[in-house]
C-alpha positions as CSV (number, residue, x, y, z in Angstrom):
1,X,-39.1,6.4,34.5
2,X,-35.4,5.9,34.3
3,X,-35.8,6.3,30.5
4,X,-37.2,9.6,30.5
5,X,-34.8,12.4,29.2
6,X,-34.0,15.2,31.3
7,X,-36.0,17.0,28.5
8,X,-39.2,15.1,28.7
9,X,-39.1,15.5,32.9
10,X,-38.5,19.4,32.8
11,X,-41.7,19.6,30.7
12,X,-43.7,17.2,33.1
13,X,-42.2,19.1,35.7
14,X,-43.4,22.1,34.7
15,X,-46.7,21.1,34.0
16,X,-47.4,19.8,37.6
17,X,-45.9,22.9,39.1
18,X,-48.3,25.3,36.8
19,X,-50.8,23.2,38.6
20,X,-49.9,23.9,41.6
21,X,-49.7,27.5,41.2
22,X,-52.7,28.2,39.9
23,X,-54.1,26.1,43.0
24,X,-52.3,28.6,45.6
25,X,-53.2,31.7,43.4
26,X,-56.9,30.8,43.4
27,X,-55.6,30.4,47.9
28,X,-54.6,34.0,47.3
29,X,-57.5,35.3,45.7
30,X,-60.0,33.7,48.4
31,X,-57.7,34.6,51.3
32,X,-57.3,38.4,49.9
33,X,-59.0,40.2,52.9
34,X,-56.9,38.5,55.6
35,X,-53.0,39.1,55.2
36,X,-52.6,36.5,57.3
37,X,-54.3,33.7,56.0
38,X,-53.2,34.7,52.5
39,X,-49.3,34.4,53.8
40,X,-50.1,31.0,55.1
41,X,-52.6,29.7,52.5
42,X,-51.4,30.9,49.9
43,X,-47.9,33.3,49.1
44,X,-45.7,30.7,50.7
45,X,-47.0,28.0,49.0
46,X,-47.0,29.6,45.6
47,X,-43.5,30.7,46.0
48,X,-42.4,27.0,46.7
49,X,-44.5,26.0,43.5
50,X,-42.8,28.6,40.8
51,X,-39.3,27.6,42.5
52,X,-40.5,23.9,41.5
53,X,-41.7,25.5,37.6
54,X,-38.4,27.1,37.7
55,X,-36.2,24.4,38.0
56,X,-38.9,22.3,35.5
57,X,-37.8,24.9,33.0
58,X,-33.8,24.8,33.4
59,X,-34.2,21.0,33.1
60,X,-35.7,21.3,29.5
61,X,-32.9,23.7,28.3
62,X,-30.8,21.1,29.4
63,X,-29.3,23.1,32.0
64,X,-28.7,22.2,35.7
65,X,-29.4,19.0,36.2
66,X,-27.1,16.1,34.1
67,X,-28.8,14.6,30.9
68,X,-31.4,11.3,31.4
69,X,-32.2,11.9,34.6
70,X,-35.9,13.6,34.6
71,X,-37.4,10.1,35.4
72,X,-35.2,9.8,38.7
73,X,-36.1,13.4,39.5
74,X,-39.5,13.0,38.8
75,X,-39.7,9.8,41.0
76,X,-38.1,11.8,43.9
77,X,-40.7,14.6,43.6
78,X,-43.4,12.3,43.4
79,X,-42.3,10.3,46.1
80,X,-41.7,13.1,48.1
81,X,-45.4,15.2,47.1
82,X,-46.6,11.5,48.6
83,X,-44.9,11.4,51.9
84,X,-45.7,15.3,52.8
85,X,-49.3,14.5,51.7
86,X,-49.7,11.6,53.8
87,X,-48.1,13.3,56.6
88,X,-50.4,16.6,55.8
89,X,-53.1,14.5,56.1
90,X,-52.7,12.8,59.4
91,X,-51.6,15.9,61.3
92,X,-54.7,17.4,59.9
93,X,-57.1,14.9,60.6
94,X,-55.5,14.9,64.3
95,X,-56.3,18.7,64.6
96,X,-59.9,18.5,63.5
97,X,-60.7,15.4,65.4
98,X,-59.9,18.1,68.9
99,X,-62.6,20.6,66.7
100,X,-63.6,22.5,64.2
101,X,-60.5,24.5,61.6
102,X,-61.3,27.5,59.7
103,X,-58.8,26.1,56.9
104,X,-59.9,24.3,54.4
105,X,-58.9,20.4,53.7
106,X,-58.0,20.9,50.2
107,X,-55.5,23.9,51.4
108,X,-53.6,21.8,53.8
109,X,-53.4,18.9,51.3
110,X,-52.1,21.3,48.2
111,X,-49.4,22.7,50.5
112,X,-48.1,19.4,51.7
113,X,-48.2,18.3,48.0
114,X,-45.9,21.7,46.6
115,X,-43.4,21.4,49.8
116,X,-43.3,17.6,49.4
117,X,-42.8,18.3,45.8
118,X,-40.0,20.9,46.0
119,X,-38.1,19.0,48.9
120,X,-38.1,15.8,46.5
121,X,-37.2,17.5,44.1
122,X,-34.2,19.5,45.8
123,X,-33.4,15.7,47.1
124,X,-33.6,14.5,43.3
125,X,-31.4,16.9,41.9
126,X,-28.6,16.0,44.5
127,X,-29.0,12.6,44.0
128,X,-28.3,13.0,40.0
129,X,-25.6,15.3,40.9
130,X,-23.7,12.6,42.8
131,X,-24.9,9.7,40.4
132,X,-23.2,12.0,37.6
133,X,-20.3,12.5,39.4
134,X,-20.1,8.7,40.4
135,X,-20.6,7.6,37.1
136,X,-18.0,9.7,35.8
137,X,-15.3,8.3,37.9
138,X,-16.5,4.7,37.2
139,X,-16.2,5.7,33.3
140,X,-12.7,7.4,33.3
141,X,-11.8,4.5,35.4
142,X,-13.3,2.2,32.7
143,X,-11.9,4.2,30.0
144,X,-8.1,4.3,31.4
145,X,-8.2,0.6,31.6
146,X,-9.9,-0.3,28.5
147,X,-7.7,2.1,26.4
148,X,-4.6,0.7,28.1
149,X,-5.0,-2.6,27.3
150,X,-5.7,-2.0,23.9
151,X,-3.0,0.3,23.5
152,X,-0.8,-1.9,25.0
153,X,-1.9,-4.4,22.5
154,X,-1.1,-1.9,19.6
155,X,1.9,-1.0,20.3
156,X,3.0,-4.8,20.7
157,X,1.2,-6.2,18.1
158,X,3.0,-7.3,14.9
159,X,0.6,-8.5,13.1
160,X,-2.9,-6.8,11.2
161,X,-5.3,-9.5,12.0
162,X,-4.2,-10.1,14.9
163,X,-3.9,-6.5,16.1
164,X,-7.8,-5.9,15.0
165,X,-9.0,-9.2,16.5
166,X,-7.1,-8.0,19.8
167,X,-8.6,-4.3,20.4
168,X,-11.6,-5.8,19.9
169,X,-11.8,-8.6,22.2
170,X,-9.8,-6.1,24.7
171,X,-13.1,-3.1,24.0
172,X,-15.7,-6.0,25.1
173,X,-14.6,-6.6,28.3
174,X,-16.1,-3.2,29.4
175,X,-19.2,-3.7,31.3
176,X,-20.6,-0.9,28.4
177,X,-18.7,-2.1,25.4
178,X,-21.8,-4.5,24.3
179,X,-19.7,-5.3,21.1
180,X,-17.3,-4.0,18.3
181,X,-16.0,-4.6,14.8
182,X,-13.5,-3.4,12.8
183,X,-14.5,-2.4,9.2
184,X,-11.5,-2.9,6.2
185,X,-12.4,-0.1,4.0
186,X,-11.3,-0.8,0.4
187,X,-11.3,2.1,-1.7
188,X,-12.3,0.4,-4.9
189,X,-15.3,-0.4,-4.2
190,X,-16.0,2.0,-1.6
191,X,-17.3,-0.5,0.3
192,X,-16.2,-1.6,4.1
193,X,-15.8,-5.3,5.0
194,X,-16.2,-6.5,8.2
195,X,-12.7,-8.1,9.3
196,X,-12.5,-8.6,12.9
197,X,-15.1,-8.6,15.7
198,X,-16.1,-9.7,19.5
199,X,-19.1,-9.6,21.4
200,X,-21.4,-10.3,18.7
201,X,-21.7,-13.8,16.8
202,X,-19.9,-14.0,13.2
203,X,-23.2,-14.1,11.2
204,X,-24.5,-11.1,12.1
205,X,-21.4,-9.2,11.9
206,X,-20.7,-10.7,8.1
207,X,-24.5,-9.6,7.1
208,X,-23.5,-6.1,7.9
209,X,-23.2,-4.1,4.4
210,X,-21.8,-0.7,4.4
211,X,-21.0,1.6,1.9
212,X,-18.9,4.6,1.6
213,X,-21.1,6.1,-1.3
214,X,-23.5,8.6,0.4
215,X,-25.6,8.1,-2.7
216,X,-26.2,4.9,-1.3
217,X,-28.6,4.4,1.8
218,X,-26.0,1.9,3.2
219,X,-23.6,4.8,2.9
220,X,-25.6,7.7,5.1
221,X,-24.7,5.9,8.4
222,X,-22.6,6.9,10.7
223,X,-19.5,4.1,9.2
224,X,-19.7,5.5,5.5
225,X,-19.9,9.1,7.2
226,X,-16.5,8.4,9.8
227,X,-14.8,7.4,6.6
228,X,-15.3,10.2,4.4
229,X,-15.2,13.0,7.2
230,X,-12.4,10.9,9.5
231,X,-14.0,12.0,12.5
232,X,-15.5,10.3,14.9
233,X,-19.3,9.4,14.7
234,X,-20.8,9.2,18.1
235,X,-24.2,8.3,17.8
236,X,-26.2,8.4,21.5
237,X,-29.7,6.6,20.2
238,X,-29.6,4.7,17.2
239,X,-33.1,4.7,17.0
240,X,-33.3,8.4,16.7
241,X,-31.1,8.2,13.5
242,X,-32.5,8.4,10.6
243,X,-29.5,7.3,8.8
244,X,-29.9,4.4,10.8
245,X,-32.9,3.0,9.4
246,X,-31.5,0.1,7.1
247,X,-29.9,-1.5,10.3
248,X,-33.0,-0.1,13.0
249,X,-34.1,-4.2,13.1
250,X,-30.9,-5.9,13.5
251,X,-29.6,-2.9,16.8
252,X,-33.3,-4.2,18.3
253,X,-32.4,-7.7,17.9
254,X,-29.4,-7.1,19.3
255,X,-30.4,-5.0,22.1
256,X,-27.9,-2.0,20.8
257,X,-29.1,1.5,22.1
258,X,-25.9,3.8,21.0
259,X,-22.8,3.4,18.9
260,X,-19.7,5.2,18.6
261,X,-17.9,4.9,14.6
262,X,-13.9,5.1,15.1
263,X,-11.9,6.5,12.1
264,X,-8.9,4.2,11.8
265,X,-6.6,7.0,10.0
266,X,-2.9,6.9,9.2
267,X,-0.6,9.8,8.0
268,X,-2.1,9.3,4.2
269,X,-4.4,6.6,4.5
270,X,-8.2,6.0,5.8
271,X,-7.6,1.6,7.0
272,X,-11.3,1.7,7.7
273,X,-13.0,2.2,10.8
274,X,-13.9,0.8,14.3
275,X,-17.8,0.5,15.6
276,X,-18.5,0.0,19.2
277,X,-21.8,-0.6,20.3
278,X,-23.4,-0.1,23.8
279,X,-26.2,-1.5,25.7
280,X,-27.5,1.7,26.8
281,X,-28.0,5.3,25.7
282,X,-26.4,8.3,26.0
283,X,-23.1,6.5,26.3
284,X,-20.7,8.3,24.1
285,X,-20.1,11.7,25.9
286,X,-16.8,14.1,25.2
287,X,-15.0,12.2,27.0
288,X,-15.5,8.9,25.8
289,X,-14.9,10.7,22.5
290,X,-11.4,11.7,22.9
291,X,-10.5,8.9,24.5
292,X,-11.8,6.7,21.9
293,X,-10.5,9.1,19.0
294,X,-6.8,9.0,20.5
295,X,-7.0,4.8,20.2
296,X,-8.3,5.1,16.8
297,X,-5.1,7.3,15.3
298,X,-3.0,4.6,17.7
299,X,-4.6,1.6,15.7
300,X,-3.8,4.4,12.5
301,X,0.0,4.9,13.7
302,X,0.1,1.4,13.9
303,X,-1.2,0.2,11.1
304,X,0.8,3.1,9.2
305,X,4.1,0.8,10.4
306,X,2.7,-2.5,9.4
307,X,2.0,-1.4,6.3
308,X,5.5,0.4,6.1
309,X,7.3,-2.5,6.9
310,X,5.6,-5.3,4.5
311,X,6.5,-2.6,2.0
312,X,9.9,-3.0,3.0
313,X,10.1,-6.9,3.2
314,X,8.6,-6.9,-0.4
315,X,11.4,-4.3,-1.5
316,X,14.2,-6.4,0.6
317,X,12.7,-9.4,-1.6
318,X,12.7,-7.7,-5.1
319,X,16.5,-6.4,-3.9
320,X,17.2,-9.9,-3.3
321,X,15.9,-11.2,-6.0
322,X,17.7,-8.9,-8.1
323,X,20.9,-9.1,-6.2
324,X,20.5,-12.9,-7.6
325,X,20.1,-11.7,-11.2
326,X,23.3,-9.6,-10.7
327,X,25.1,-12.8,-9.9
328,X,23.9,-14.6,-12.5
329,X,24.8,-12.4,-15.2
330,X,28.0,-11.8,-13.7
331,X,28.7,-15.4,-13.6
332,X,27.5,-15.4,-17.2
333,X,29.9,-12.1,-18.4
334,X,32.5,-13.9,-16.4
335,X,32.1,-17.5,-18.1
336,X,30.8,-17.0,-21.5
337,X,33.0,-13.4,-22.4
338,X,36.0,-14.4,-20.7
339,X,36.5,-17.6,-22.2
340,X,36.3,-16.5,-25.8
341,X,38.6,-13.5,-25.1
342,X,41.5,-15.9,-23.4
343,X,41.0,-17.5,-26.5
344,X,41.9,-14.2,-28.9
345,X,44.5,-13.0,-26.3
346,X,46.3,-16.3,-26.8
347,X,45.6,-16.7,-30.7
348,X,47.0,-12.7,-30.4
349,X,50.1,-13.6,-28.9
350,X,51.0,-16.2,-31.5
351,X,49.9,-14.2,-34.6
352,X,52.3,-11.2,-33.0
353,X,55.0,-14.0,-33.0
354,X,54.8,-15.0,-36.4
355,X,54.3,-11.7,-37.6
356,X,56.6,-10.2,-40.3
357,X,57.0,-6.7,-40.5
358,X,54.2,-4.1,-39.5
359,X,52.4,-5.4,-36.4
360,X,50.3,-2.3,-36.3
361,X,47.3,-3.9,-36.7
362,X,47.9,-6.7,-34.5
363,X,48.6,-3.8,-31.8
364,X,44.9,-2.7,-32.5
365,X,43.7,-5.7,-32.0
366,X,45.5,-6.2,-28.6
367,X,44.8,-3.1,-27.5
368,X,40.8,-3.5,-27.9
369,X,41.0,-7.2,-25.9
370,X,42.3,-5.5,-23.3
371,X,39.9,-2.6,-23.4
372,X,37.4,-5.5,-23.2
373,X,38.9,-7.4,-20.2
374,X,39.0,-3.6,-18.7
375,X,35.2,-3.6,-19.1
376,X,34.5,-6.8,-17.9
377,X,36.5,-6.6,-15.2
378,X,34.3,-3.0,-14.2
379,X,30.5,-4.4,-15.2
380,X,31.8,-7.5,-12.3
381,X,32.3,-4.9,-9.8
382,X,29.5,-2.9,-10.3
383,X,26.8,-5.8,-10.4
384,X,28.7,-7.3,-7.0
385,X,29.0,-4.3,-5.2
386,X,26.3,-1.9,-5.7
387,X,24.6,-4.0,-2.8
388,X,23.9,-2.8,0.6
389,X,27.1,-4.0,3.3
390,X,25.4,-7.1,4.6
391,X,27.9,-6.6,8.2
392,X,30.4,-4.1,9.6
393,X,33.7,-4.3,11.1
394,X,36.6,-2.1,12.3
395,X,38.6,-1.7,9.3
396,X,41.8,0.4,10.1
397,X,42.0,3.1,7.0
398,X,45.9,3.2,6.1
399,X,46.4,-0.4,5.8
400,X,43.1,-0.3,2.8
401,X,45.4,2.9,1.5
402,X,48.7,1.1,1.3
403,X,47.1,-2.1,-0.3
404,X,44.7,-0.5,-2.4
405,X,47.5,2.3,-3.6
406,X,50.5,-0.9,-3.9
407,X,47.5,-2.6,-6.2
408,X,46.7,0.1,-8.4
409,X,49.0,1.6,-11.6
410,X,49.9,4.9,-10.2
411,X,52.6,5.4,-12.7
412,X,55.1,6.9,-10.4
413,X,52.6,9.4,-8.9
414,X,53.5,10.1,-5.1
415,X,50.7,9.5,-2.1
416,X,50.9,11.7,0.8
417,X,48.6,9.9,4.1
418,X,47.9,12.3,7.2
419,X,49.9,11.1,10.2
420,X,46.4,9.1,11.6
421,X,43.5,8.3,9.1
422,X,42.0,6.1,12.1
423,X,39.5,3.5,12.0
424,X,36.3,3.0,10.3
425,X,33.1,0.6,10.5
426,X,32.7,-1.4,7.2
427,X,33.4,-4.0,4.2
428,X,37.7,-3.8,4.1
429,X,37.5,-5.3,0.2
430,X,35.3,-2.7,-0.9
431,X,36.5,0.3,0.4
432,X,40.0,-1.0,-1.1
433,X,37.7,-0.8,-4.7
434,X,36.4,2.8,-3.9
435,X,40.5,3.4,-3.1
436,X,41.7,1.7,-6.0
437,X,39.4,3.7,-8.7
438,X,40.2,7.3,-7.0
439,X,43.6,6.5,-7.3
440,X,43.5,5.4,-10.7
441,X,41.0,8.4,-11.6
442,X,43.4,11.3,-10.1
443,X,46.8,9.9,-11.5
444,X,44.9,9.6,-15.4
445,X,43.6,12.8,-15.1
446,X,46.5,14.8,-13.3
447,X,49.5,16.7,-14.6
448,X,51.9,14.3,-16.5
449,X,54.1,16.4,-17.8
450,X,57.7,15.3,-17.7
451,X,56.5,12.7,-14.9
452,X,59.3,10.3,-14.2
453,X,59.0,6.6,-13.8
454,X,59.1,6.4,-10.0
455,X,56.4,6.6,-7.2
456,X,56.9,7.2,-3.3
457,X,54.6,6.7,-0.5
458,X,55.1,9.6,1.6
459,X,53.2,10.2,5.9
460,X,52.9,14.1,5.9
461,X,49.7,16.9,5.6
462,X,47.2,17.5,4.1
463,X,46.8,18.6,0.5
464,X,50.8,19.3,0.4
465,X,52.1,21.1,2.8
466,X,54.7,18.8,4.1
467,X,55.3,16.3,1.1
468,X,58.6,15.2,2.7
469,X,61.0,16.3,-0.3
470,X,59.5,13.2,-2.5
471,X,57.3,15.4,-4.6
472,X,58.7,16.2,-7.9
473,X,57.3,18.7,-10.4
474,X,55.2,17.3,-12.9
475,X,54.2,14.1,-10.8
476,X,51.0,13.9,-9.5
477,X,50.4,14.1,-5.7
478,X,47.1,12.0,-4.2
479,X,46.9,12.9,-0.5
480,X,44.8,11.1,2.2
481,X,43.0,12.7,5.2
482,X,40.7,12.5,7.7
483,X,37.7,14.9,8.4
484,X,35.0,15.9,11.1
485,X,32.5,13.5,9.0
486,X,34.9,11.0,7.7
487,X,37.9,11.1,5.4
488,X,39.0,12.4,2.0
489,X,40.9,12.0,-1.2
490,X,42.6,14.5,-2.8
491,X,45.4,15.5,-5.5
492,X,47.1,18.5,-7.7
493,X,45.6,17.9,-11.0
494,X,43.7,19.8,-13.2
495,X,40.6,19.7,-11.1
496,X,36.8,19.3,-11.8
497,X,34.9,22.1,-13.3
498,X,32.2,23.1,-10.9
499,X,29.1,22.0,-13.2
500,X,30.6,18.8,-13.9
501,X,30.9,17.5,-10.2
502,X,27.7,16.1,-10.2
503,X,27.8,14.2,-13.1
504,X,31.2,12.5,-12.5
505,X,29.3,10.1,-10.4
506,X,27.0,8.9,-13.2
507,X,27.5,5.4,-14.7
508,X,29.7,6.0,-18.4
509,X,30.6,9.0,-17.7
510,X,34.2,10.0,-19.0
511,X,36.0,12.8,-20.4
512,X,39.0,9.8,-21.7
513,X,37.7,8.7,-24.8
514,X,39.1,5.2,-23.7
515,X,37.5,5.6,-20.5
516,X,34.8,2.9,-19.3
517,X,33.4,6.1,-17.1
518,X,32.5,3.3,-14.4
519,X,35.5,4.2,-12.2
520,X,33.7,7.2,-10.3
521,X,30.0,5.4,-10.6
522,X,31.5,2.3,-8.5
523,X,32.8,4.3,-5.9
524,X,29.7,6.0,-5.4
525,X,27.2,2.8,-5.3
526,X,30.1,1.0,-2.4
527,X,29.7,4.5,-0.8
528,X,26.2,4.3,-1.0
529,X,25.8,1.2,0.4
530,X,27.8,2.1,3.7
531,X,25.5,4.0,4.5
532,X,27.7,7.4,3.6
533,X,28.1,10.7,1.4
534,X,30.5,11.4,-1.1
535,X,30.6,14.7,-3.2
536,X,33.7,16.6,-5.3
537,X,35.3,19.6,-4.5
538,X,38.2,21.7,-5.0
539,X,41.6,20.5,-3.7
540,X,44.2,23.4,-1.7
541,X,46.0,22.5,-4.8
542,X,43.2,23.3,-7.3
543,X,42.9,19.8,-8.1
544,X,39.9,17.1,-7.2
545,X,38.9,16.5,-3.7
546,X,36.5,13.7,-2.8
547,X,35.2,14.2,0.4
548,X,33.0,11.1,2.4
549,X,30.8,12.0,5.3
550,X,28.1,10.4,7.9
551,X,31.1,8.0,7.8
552,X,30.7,5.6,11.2
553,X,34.6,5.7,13.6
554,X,35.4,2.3,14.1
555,X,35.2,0.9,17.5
556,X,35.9,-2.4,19.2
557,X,33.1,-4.6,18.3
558,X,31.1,-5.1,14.9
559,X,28.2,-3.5,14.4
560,X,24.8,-3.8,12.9
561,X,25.0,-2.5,9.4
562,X,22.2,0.5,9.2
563,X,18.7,0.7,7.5
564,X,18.1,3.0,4.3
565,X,14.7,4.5,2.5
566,X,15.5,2.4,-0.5
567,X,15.9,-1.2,1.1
């Protein structure tokens, strides 16, 4: 009886109360000529009997009384129709053993029957009122603490495996949860292999075979079906499913009566998806549904990271691995060029002694070896530095200015620092390199005419407007400032045409014809790999102004260098 669907009891109900009301209309049709008797025998009892067809008929619409109960409701009406009968019975068998009763025995015994009927029934309906109500409680509380455990162990888990083998073990422990396995799904085969389970052995979740294909009759099921539609597939009697039917003798084995197929979905991926199975029907209401559809884009989200960050360790390794190329072939420009071209600078220098007359060509030729040692010394610095800063410190920005400007031919060109360029987080010897090549790049392409042979370090303003009396007409001026985002570096040149800004950055790119046009590209990769902007602009002066932002103010301590997209 506790089986029967609340379907299947509304019909029987029905039935047994058309029964009874064709029994109390036939009361009615004998009793016509006395009002009385017809009240009694018949009007009241019918009443009570269409009340009980009534209620027969909302129960299989599925209305007012909560699904799978009819055989509970149907035991309470019979064992009620059974008590008022009995009790019918006695009380009428005391009255006629005083003396004769005009009312007939079947009478009495039909209206016992109806009012025992309707009051068990009134009694059954309560009863699987408060069961549904009871049993909701007990499955939100079993819900709240199933999905918390397993979402705790998403969010901690670190690992795939282990997060799959965890949710499931964690699902099982639910006095419902009769098992559950998480499918792999793997797109190439459209197939789904079974990867982590609980609950049931391992040979009987291995010989599952599902497909993705709904071509295939392993495909039609609910699994293949959660995958394709990534929604979840709640399925409340397995045996009821025809999609079911390659799997029909292994859920009877295993006593399975519904299942629920979880989606595992990520932000552009389907991972595969998770199958609980429970021990009894009807299971998998709304509820259960949402709850179990929020775990399954949690296990998604999570797996989304996992996958995000073995991405990134394999792209840390192939950086590494090429960061180790980089030395090598430094160390190989550095050994195998260098040592040749020592060797022709010195042969050079003897040949220019023992010249006689015209040294023109030897000029050439010294001129090119040092165009060479130019370039090597630029391919070093770009194959060491284009790396990401490993470790930050507080770097104080005027002392990187003096030494990179007191290390660089300025050619008597005058620098102009604010009165406080402040401190900045990062690698001191690099950001002297990115200082060293702006310099060089604004005095070779500023103003030189009539530039004298002298150079002054000058504290004043910005972009010229207190140069101290040390500027001189024709020199070029680089000034140094600070920012909202971080600093900048500017002088009085000639400028930068507006549709050439962006390509001043790129590697060989030069308007000198005896430029290595690596000057600009090196500043941006040691840029780049603080973590910062640089663009080009317009200077107060109409010359070049590089401008860095998102740069990081220094501060007591060292800090954790940060994390970029292309790690």
């Amino acid at each position: 009886m506790e089986r029967l669907s609340t379907r299947q009891g509304g019909s029987l109900l029905v039935s047994g109360g058309l029964l009874l009301v064709v029994v109390h209309l036939t009361a009615v049709v004998r009793a016509w000529p006395r009002p009385e008797a017809m009240a009694v025998r018949g009007l009241l009892p019918l009443l009570v009997a269409l009340s009980v067809v009534w209620v027969g008929v909302s129960m299989f619409r599925g209305g007012y009384v909560p699904e799978g109960s009819g055989g509970r409701i149907l035991a309470w009406v019979g064992g009620g129709a059974a008590v008022f009968a009995v009790a019918t019975a006695w009380l009428f068998l005391t009255v006629t053993a005083r003396g004769p009763t005009a009312t007939p025995v079947e009478y009495v015994l039909f209206g016992g029957v109806t009012l025992g009927a309707a009051v068990g029934l009134a009694v059954g309906v309560y009863d699987a009122r408060v069961r549904r109500q009871r049993r909701r409680t007990e499955q939100l509380t079993r819900i709240n603490d199933t999905l918390r455990i397993a979402t705790r162990e998403v969010v901690n888990a670190t690992d795939r495996e282990e997060l799959e083998t965890t949710v499931c073990k964690q699902l099982t422990r639910s006095n419902v949860y009769d098992s559950a396995w998480i499918g792999r799904y793997v797109p190439e085969t459209e197939s789904v292999r079974p990867v982590a389970w609980a609950g049931h052995e391992e040979e009987y979740i291995e010989s599952l075979d599902v497909s993705v294909d709904p071509s295939d009759p392993v495909g039609r099921g609910p699994g293949g079906k959660a995958i394709r539609t990534k929604e979840i597939q709640p399925v409340q009697d397995v045996f009821a499913e025809p999609s079911l039917e390659p799997w029909w003798d292994m859920l009877a084995e295993k006593g399975v009566e519904s299942m629920a197929v979880v989606p595992l979905v990520g932000e552009d991926a389907v991972y595969g998806f998770l199958s609980i199975y429970a021990n009894r029907g009807n299971v998998f209401d709304a509820t259960e549904q949402e709850a179990l559809s929020d775990l399954g884009e949690s296990i998604g989200h999570a797996l989304d990271s996992m996958t995000a960050r073995d991405r990134l360790a394999r792209r840390e390794g192939e950086l590494a691995r090429q960061n180790e190329r980089l030395d090598e072939f430094a160390s190989v420009v550095s050994h195998d060029l260098r040592n040749p071209l020592n060797v022709a600078q010195g042969n050079l220098e003897l040949a220019v002694e023992a010249a006689e007359g015209d040294d023109a060509y030897l000029e050439q030729v010294s001129s090119a070896l040092d165009r060479m040692d130019e370039l090597i010394d630029d391919v070093l610095t770009l194959a060491r530095n284009g790396r990401t800063v490993s470790e930050f410190h507080r770097v104080d920005l005027e002392s990187v200015v003096e030494r990179a400007w007191n290390t660089t031919d300025t050619e008597g060109a005058t620098l102009v620092v604010e009165s406080d360029l402040g401190t900045v987080q990062g690698d001191e010897q690099r950001l002297a390199q990115v200082f060293e090549n702006l310099f060089r790049n604004c005095v070779e392409h500023g103003s030189t005419d009539n530039r004298p042979e002298t150079e002054s370090f000058t504290r004043g303003t910005a972009d010229g407007a207190d140069r101290g009396g040390d500027a001189t007409e024709g020199v070029t001026t680089v000034t140094v400032g600070r920012t909202d985002g971080g600093f900048y570096v500017a002088d009085d040149g000639p400028g930068i045409p507006e549709d050439e800004r962006e390509r001043v950055f790129e590697t060989g790119y030069s308007t000198d014809p005896d430029g290595t046009g690596f000057g600009l590209n090196i500043v941006r990769n040691i840029t780049e790999a603080h973590g910062w902007s640089v663009g080009v602009t317009e200077s107060a002066d109409g010359g070049a102004r590089f401008e860095f932002d998102d740069v990081v103010a220094g501060g007591d301590e060292r800090v954790e260098p940060p994390r970029f997209e292309n790690e």
